[in-house]
C-alpha positions in Angstrom: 190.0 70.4 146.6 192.9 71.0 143.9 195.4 73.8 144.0 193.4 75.8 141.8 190.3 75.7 144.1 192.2 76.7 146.9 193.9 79.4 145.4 190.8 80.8 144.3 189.3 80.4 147.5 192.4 82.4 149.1 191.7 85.0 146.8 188.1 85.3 147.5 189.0 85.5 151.3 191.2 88.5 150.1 189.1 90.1 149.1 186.3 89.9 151.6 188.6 91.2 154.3 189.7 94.0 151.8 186.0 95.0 151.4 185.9 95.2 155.5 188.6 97.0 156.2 187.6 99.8 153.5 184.7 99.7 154.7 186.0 100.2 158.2 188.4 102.9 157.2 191.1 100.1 158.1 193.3 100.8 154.9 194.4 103.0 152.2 193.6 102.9 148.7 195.4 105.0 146.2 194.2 106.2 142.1 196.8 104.7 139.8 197.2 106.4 136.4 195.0 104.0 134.9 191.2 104.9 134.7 189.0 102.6 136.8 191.8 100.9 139.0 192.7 101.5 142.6 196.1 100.2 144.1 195.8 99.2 148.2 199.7 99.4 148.6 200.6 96.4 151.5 204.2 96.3 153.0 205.2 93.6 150.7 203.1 93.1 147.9 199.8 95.2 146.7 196.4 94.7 145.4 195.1 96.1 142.8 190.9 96.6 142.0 189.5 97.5 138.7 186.4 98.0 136.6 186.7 96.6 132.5 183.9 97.3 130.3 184.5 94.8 127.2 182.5 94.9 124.1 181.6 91.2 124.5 181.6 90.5 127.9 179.9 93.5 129.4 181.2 95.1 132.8 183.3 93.3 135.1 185.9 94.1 138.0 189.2 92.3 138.7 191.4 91.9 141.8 194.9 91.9 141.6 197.8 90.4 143.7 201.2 92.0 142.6 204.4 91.1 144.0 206.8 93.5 145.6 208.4 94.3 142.0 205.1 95.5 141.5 204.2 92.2 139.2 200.6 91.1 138.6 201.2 87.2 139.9 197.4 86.1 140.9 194.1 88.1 139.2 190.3 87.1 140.3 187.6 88.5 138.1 184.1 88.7 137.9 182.8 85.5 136.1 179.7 83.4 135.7 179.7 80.7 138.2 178.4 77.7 135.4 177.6 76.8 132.4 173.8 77.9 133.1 174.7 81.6 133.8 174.6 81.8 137.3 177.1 84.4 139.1 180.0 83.5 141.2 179.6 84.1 144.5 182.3 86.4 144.5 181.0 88.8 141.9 179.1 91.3 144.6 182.3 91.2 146.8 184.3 92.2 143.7 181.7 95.0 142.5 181.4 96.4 146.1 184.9 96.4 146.6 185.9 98.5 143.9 183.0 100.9 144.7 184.7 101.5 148.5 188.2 101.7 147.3 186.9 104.3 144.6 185.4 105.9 147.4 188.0 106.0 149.6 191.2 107.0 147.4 189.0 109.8 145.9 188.0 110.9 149.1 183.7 110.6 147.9 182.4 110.6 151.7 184.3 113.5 152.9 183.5 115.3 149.9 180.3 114.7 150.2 179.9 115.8 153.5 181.5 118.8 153.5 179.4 119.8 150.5 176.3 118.6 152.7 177.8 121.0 155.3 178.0 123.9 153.6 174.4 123.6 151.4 172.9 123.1 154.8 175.0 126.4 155.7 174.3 128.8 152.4 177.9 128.8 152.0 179.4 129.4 148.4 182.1 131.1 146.5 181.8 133.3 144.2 184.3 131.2 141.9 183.7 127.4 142.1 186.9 125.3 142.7 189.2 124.3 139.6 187.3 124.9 136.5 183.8 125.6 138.0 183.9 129.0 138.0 185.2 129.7 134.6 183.6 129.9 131.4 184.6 127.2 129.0 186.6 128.1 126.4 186.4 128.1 123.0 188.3 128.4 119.7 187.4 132.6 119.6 188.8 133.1 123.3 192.4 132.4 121.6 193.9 135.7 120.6 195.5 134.3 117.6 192.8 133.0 115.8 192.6 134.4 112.5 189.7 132.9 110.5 186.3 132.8 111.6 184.0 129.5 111.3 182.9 128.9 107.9 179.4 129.6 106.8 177.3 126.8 106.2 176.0 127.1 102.1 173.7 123.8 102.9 174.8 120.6 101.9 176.9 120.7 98.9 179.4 124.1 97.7 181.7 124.8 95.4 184.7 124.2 97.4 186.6 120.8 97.4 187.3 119.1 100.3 191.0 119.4 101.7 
């Protein structure tokens, strides 16, 4: 087995016992400011699980290893396992993962149950939390705007374009 291999294999491991413990409510994930990636901060080092979409290569998550400086210093991605297009046994782990450390750091289950709770309960508010109980707004709610929309004349008019 070469260095590579076993690295790999490390990192596969990691992850596994990552995906059990979130699933067992073992350990804490965390948003980062980046869309799509959760941080599981350790006592010396952190991990780091995101989803990608790329134009070319679809949808795919990678794990993270950073150092204690905060460093990426070992990544494991989704991949295909061979030439013929077969999956590497890691992808599910990978894809599950970051679908139980989403849940977690944003706190899904609870939220979902306490919902549950209070539908099964006829309990609401008269004004939703944050921005659910406000009408959006728009560009007439402003008291300073001047100028009304413009009419539309159909597809060509007189006026020039700046």
């Amino acid at each position: 087995m070469s260095r590579e291999q076993d690295v790999r294999g490390r990192m596969v491991s990691l992850a596994e016992k990552l995906l059990q413990r979130t699933l067992d409510s073992g350990i804490r994930w965390i948003e980062t400011d980046r869309d799509d990636q959760y941080l599981y901060p350790a006592s010396n080092s952190g991990v780091t699980i995101e989803r990608h979409e790329d134009r070319f290569e679809g949808l795919y998550y990678q794990l993270t290893l950073l150092n204690a400086d905060g460093k990426a210093v070992q990544e494991l991605s989704t991949a295909s396992g061979d030439s013929e297009g077969e999956r590497a046994s890691w992808n599910t782990t990978l894809e599950r993962l970051f679908d139980a450390a989403r849940r977690e750091a944003l706190g899904i289950d609870s939220l979902i149950d306490d919902t549950l709770r209070d539908v099964e309960q006829g309990i609401s508010k008269k004004e939703g939390p944050g921005r659910f109980g406000k009408k959006a707004p728009t560009q007439f709610d402003d008291p300073w705007a001047s100028a009304a929309p413009p009419k539309a004349r159909g597809n060509f008019d007189e006026e020039p374009p700046f």
